[in-house]
N, C-alpha and C positions, 0 to 999 in steps of 0.2 A: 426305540427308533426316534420318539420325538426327542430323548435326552441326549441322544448324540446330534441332534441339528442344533441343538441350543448350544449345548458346547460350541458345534464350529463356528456358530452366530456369536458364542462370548469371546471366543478366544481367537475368533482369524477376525470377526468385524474390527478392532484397534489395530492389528497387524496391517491389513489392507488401508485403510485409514490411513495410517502412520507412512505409508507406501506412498500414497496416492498424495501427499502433502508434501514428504521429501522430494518428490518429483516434481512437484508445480515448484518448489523455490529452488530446486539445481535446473528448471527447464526459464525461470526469470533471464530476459535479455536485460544487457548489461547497457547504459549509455554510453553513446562512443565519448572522445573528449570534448568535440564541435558538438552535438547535444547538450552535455552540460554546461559548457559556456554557453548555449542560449535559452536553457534552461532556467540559468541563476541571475542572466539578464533578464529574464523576464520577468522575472519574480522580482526583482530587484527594481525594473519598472513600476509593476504593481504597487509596490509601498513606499515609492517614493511620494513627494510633495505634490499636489494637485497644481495644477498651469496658474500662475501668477505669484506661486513659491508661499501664498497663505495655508497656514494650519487651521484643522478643523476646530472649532471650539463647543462647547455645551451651551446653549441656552439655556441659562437660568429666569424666573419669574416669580 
């Protein structure tokens, strides 16, 4: 009795697993096109130049 629960534990736990994974990334929503254009602007925001168009530098001492 107990070696047939281990069995279904070894051999269906990666099955269901495997199950339960391919379904969260075919169940992933997709960006529309107007999401990623303001997606990549904003990100594009972020890394640009801080306000006065100065780079950051390192203080050395």
């Amino acid at each position: 009795m107990a070696d047939n629960f281990w069995f279904m534990v070894v051999a269906l736990g990666p099955v269901l697993l495997g199950g339960a994974i391919a379904y969260a990334l075919l169940q992933r929503r997709r960006l529309s096109p107007g999401e990623e254009r303001r997606q990549e602007k904003a990100v594009e925001d972020l890394y640009d130049k801080p306000p006065g168009g100065r780079e950051p530098h390192s203080h050395s001492r």
